[in-house]
C-alpha positions as CSV (number, residue, x, y, z in Angstrom):
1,X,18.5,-6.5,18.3
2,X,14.4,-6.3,18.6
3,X,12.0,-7.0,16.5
4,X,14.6,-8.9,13.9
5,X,12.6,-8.4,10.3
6,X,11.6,-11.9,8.8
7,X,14.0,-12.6,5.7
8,X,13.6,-12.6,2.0
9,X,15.9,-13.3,-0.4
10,X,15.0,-13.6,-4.2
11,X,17.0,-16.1,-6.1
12,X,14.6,-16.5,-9.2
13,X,14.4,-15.9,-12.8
14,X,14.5,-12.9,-14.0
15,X,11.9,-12.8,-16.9
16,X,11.6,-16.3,-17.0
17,X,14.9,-16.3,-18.4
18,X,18.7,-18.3,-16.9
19,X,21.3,-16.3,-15.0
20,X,24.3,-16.5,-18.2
21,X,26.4,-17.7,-14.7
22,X,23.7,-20.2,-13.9
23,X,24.2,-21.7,-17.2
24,X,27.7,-21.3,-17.5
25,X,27.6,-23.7,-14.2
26,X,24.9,-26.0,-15.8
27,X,22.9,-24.8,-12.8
28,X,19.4,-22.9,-12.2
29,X,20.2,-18.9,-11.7
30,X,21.1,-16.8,-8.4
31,X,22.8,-18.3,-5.7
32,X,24.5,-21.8,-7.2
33,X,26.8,-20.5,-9.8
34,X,29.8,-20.7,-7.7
35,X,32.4,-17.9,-7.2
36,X,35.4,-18.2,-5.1
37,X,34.7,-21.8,-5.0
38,X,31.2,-21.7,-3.1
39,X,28.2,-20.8,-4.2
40,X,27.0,-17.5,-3.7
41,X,26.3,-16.8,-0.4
42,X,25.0,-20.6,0.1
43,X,21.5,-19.1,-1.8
44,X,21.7,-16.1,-0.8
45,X,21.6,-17.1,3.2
46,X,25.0,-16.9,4.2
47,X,24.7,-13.1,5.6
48,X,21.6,-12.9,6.2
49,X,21.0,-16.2,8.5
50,X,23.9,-14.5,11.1
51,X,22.6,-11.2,11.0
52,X,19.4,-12.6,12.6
53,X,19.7,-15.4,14.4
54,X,15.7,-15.7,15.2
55,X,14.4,-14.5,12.0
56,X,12.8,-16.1,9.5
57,X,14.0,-17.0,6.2
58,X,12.3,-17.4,3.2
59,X,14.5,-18.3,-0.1
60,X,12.0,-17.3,-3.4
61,X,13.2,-19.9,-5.8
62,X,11.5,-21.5,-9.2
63,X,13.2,-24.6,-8.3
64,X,13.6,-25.1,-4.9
65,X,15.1,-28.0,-4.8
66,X,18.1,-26.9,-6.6
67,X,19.8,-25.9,-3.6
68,X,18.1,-28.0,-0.8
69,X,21.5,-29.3,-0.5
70,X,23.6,-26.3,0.3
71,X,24.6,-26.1,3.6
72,X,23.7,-22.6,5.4
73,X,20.1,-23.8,3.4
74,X,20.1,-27.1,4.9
75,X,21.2,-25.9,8.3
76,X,18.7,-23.7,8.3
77,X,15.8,-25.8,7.2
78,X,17.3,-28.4,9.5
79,X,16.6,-25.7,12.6
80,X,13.3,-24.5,11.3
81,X,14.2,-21.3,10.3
82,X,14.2,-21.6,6.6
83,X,10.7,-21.4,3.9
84,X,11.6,-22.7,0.3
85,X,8.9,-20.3,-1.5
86,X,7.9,-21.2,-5.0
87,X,8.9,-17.9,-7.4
88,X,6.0,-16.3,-9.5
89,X,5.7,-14.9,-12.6
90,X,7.2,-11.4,-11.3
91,X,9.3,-9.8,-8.4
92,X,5.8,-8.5,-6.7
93,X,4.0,-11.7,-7.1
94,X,7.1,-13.6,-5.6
95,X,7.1,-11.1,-2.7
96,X,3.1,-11.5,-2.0
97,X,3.5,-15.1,-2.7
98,X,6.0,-15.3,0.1
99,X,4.2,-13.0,2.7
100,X,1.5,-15.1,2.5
101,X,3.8,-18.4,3.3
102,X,5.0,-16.6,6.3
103,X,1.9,-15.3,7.8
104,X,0.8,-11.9,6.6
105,X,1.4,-9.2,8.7
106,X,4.0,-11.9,10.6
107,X,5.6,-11.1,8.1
108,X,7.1,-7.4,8.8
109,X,9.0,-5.9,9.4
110,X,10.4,-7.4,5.7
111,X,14.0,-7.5,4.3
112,X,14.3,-8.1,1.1
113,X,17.6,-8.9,-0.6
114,X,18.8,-11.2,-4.0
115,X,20.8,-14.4,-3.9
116,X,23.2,-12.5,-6.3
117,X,24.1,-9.9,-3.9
118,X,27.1,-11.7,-2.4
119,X,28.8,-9.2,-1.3
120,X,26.3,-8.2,1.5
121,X,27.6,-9.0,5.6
122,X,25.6,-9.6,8.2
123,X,26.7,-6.0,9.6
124,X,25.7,-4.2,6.6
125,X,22.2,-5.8,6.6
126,X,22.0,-5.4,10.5
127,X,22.8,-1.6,9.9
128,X,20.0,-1.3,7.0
129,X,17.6,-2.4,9.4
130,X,18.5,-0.7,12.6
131,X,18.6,2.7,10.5
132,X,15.0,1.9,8.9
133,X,13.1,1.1,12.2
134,X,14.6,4.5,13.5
135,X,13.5,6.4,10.2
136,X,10.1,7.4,9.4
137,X,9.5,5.1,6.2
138,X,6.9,2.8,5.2
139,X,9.3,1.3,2.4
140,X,13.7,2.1,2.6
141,X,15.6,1.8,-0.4
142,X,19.4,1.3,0.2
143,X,21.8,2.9,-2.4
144,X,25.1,3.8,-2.7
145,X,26.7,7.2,-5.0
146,X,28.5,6.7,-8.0
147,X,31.7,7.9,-6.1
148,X,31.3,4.9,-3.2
149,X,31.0,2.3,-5.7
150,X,33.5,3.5,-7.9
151,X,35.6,3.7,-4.6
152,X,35.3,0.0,-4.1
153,X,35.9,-0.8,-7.5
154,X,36.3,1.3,-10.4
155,X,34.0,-1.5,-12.7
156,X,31.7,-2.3,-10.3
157,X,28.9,-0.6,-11.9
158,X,28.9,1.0,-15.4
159,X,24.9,2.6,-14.7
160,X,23.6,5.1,-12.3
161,X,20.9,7.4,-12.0
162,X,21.6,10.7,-12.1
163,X,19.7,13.2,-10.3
164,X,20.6,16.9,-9.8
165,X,22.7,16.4,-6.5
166,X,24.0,12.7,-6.9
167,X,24.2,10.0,-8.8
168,X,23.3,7.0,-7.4
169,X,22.7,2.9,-8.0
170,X,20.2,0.9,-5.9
171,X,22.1,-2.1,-3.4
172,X,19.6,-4.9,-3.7
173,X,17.8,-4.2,-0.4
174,X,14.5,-3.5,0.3
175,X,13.1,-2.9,4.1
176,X,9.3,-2.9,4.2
177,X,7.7,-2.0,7.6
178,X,4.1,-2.8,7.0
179,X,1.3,-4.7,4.9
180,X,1.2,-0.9,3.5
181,X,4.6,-0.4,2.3
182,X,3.5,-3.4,-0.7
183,X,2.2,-0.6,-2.3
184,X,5.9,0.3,-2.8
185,X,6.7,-2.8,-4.5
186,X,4.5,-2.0,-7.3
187,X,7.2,0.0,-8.9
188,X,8.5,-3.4,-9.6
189,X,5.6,-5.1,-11.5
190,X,6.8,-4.6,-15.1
191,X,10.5,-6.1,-13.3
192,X,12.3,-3.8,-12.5
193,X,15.9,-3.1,-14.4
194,X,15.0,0.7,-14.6
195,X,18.2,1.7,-15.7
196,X,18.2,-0.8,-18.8
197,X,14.7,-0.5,-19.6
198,X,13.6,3.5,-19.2
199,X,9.8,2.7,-20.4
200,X,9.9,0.8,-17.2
201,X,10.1,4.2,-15.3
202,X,6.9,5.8,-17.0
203,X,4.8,2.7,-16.5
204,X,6.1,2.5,-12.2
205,X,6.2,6.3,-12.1
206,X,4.4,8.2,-14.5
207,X,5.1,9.4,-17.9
208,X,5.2,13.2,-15.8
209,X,7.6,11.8,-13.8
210,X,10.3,10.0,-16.0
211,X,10.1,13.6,-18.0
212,X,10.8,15.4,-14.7
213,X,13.8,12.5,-14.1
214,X,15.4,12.6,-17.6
215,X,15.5,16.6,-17.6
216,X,17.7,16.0,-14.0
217,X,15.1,18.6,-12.6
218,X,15.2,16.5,-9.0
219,X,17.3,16.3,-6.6
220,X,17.2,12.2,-5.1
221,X,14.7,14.1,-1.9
222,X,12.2,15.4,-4.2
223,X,12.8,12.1,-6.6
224,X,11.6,9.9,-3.0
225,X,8.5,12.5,-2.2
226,X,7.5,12.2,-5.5
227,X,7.5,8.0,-5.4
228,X,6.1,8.6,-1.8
229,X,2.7,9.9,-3.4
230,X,2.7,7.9,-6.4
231,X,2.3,4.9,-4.1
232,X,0.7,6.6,-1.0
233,X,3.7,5.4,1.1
234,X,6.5,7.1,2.7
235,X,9.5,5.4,0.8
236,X,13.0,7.0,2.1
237,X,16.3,6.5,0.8
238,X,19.5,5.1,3.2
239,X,22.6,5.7,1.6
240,X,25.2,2.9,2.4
241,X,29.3,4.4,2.9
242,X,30.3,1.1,1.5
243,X,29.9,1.3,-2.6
244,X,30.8,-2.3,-2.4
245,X,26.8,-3.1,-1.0
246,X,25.9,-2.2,-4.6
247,X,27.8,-4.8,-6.9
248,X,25.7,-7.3,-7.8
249,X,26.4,-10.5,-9.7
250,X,24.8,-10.7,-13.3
251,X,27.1,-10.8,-15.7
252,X,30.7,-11.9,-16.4
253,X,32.0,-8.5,-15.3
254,X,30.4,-8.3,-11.9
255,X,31.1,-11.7,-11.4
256,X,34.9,-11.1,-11.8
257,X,34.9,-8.1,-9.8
258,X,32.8,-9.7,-6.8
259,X,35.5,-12.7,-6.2
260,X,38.3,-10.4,-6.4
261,X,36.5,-8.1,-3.7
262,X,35.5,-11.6,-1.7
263,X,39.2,-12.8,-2.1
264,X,40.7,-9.4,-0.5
265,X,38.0,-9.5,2.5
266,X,39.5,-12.6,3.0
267,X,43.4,-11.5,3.7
């Protein structure tokens, strides 16, 4: 593949505060908590490293060296492929913090995943980023329906946003093609967590907006052209067939479901 994106992967507080797995394991949050026995996803790099195998990878991290000693982190450091980035206050100020480490505009196209997404493959996150170069976005979301997720696991997720056609919950993937697409990321400033925090929404997307949401007035196309011009970006939605891409691991319940889906992949 051309053009391979350079890699981000967040494994950082969230609000300053420790993953409940992190501290169950005595251990700073996303990616060292372990789960079938190994951490997760070696810090996030495990699928992400073989999906790319010239990329760059940068691991966003308040602590790096917490997990200077895993090994897909220290074989990638050890070839020169891996950035330990300090994390920032926020999500956007860990992304620009990390950009800048890697060069600017060397930096895109971006990918942008968590350490707690362990249940991402290298195929999925080749897919995400074949499909956005061929689209016509500044900034690609990747999501998967209600039905999908539910599919993989009937508690995988227990929160979705609903909009008049489909119901939906975001995978934990972020393609950016551009220094312009940043604009997109602002929707993240206040953190993120929309679907536990709804005043969230109206500071990202207008108090307009958020009305327009919680009536279900849009359908997830008007939902993106409305974001689109908020930020003056074209942000597009993919739509991943594999609900699994949307389990995360941040609480005891995610966590359970995540090794049992790891454990079957494994025979």
């Amino acid at each position: 593949m051309t053009d391979q994106p350079t890699i981000l992967i967040l494994a950082g507080k969230r609000d300053g505060k420790l993953d409940p797995l992190a501290e169950r394991a005595a251990s700073p949050p996303n990616g060292r908590a372990p789960i079938t026995g190994n951490p997760p996803r070696d810090g996030g790099g495990g699928a992400a490293g073989p999906a790319f195998p010239e990329a760059k990878v940068f691991i966003s991290i308040h602590d790096p060296a917490v997990i200077a000693d895993l090994p897909a982190v220290a074989a990638l450091v050890k070839s020169g492929r891996l950035v330990l980035s300090e994390a920032q206050a926020g999500i956007v100020e860990s992304v620009e913090h990390a950009i800048a480490l890697a060069g600017g505009d060397a930096a895109f196209p971006l990918l942008i995943t968590t350490a707690d997404n362990v249940l991402a493959e290298s195929g999925y996150l080749q897919n995400v980023h074949r499909d956005a170069l061929a689209s016509e976005g500044d900034a690609v979301v990747v999501l998967a329906t209600r039905e999908s997720i539910r599919a993989a696991h009937p508690d995988g997720q227990r929160k979705f946003y609903e909009f008049k056609d489909v119901a939906i919950s975001n995978c934990n993937v972020f393609w950016l093609r551009n220094a312009k697409a940043l604009r997109a990321t602002e929707a993240f400033r206040e953190g993120g967590q929309f679907a536990k925090n709804r005043a969230r929404i109206a500071k990202a997307f207008g108090i307009i907006n958020l009305i327009r949401f919680r009536l279900g007035w849009w359908t997830l196309d008007k939902a993106f052209k409305a974001i689109s011009r908020r930020f003056g970006v074209q942000v597009v939605p993919q739509i991943t067939p594999d609900g699994a891409f949307a389990i995360d691991v941040d609480n005891e319940r995610t966590y359970g479901v995540a090794e049992l889906l790891l454990k079957a992949r494994k025979g």
